[in-house]
ZAMARGU-4260 file (C-alpha; in steps of 0.2 Angstrom, whole numbers, plus 5000, padded with zeros to 4 digits):
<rodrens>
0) 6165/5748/4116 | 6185/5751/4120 | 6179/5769/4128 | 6166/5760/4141 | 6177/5746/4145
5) 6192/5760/4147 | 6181/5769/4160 | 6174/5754/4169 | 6193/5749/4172 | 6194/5767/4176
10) 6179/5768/4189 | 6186/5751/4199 | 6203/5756/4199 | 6196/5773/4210 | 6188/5762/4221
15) 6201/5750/4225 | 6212/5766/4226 | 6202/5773/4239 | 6201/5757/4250 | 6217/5754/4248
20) 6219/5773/4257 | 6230/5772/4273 | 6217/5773/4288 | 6218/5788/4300 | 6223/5784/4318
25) 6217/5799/4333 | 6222/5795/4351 | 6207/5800/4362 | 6218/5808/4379 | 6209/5809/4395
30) 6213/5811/4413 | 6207/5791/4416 | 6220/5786/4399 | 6221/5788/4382 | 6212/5776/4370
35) 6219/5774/4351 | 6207/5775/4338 | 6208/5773/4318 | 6196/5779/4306 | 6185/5770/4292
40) 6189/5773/4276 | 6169/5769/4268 | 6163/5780/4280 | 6169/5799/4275 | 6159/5810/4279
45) 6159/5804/4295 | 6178/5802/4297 | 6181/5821/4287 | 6169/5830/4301 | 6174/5821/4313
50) 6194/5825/4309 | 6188/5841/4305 | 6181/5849/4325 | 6198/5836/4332 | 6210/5850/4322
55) 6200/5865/4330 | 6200/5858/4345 | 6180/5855/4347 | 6182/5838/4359 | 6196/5845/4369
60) 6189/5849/4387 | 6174/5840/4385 | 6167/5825/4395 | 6162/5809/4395 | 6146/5812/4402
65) 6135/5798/4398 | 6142/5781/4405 | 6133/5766/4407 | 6141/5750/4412 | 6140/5735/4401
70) 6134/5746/4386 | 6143/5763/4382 | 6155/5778/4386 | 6148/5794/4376 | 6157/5810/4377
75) 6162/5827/4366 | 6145/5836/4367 | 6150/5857/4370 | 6138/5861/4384 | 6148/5847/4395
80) 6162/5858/4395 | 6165/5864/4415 | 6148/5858/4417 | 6142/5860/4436 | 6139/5842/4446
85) 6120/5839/4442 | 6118/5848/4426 | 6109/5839/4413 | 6121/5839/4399 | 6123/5831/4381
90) 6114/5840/4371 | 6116/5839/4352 | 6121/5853/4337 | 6109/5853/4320 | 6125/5861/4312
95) 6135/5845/4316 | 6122/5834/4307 | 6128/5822/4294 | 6122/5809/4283 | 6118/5791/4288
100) 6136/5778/4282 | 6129/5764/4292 | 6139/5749/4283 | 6135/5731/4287 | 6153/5727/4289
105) 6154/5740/4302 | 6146/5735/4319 | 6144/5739/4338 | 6159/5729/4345 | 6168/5730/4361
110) 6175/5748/4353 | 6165/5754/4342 | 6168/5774/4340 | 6150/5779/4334 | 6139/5794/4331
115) 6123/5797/4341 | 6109/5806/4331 | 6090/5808/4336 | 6076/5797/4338 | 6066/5789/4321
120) 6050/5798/4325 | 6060/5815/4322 | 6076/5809/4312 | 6069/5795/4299 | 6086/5795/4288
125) 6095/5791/4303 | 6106/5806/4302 | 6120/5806/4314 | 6126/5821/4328 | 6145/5821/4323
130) 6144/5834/4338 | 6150/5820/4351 | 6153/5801/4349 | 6151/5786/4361 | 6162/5770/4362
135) 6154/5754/4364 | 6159/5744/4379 | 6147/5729/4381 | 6148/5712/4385 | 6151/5694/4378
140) 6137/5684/4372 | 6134/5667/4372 | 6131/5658/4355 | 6114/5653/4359 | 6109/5673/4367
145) 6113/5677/4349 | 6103/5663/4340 | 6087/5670/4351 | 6090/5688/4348 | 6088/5682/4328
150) 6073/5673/4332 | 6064/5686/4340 | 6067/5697/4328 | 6064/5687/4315 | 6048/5678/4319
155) 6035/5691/4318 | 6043/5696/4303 | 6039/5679/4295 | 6022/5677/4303 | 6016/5695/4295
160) 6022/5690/4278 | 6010/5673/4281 | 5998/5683/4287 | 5998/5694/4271 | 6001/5682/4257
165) 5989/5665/4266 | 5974/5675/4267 | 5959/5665/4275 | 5952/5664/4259 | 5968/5654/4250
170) 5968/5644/4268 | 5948/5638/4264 | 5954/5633/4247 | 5969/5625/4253 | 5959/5615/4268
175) 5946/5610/4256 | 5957/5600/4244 | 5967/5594/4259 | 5949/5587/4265 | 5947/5579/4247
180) 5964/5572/4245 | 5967/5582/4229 | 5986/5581/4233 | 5988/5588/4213 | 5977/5600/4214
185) 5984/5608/4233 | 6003/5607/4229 | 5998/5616/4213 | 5990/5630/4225 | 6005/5627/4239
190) 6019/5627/4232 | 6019/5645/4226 | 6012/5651/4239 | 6027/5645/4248 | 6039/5651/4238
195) 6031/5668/4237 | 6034/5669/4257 | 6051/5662/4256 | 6057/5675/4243 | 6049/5691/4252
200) 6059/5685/4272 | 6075/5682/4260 | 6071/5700/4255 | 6063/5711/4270 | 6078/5721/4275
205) 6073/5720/4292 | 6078/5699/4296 | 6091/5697/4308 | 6106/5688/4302 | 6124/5689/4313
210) 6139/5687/4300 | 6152/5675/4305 | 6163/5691/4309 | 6147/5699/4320 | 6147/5679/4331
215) 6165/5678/4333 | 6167/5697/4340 | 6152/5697/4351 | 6155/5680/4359 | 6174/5684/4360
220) 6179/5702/4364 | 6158/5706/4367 | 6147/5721/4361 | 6131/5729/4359 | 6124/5721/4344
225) 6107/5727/4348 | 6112/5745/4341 | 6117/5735/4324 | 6108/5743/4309 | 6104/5757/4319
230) 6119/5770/4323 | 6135/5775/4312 | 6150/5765/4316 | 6164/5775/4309 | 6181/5769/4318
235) 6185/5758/4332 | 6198/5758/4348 | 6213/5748/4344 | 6225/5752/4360 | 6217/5757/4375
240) 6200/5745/4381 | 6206/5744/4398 | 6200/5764/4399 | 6187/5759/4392 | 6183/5747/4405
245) 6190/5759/4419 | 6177/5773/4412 | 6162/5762/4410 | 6166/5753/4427 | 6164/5774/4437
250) 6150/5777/4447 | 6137/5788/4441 | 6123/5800/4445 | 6103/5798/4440 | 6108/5806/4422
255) 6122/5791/4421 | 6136/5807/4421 | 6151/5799/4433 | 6151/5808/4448 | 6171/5812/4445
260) 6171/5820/4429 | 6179/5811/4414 | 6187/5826/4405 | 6195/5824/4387 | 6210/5831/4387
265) 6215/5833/4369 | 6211/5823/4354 | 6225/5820/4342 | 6228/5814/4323 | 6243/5806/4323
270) 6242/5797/4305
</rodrens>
């Protein structure tokens, strides 16, 4: 028993070792600004690769080539390096695939540092592409925007567990007793049937809840919530979001590249 307890002490104290682990900080350098970024400590893998192509260099002469106003900045991918005007760029690197970290405390606020990845239909574990990065830009919600983007998700996702659990057959039974004023008999019926559909939307892991911290960010310094749950958040901007503005503000082509070029100059760990 002294054994278990000794290693369950053990096992917390790691943990609370690790998130007590002093966060890394890169600065992102471009010929627009630099943008100062830290790292998240529960998301590793992410944070390691990502560390690990900013030492070699990887990101350095790359492009923001994918702006889109009131959304995102993306950038790092190789083939955008001294990439012709008009070149359709931005394509991905299978050897720069990593697991999924998507963390509910981690979310797509105004600068978010985020990995891309592929499509569900071809990447159903949500892998990231750690072979570029966007940053989110967004804008600010209004409390009751948010409120209605819950209820729309929400909804159907009530209304298919009703449909599943109240089959026609339950709802005869249920109309017939209401018909003889059984009231016994139909709460005996109702009741559970009730608290059946309750329990399975409290568990269905696709209902829409915003976190206080999610409704004060996005109505405040703004976002993208709709890529919550969705994407790897792995660090966010913590000097620089007027570049990020300055960026996302350029004038682009039909591909969303800026028609001047965005060029990351360096990336640099400084803690």
């Amino acid at each position: 028993m002294k054994k278990i307890v000794f290693l369950l002490v053990l096992f917390f104290a790691v943990i609370a070792a690790k998130a007590q682990q002093p966060e890394h900080v890169v600065v992102i350098s471009t010929n627009f600004g630099d943008m100062k970024c830290k790292l998240y400590n529960d998301t590793p893998k992410h944070r390691d690769k990502f560390l690990q192509e900013v030492r070699k260099g990887y990101y350095n002469g790359t492009l923001f080539y994918r702006v889109i106003h009131n959304f995102l900045i993306q950038g790092g991918a190789a083939d955008s390096r001294n990439a012709p005007p008009g070149k359709r760029i931005g394509y991905g690197d299978p050897a720069f695939t990593v697991d999924d970290e998507i963390r509910p405390n981690h979310f797509h606020k105004k600068g978010a540092l985020c990995a891309p990845r592929q499509p569900d239909k071809v990447n159903p574990f949500k892998q990231s592409d750690i072979s570029q990065f966007y940053i989110v830009e967004g804008r600010v919600f209004r409390p009751g925007e948010l409120d209605t983007m819950e209820l729309a998700n929400n909804v159907p996702i009530k209304q298919q567990i009703v449909n599943q659990i109240l089959t026609p057959e339950i709802k005869a039974k249920l109309k017939k007793l209401k018909e003889e004023k059984k009231v016994k008999e139909f709460r005996a019926l109702a009741n559970p049937i009730k608290g059946q559909i309750e329990t399975e939307y409290a568990l269905n892991p696709h209902v829409l809840k915003f976190s206080k911290a999610q409704r004060k960010a996005y109505t405040t310094v703004g976002g993208y919530p709709e890529l919550d749950r969705k994407y790897t958040v792995f660090g966010e901007v913590i000097d620089g979001f007027d570049v990020i503005d300055k960026i996302a503000a350029m004038k682009t082509d039909k591909n969303d590249r800026p028609l001047t070029d965005v060029k990351i100059l360096n990336i640099k760990v400084i803690k």
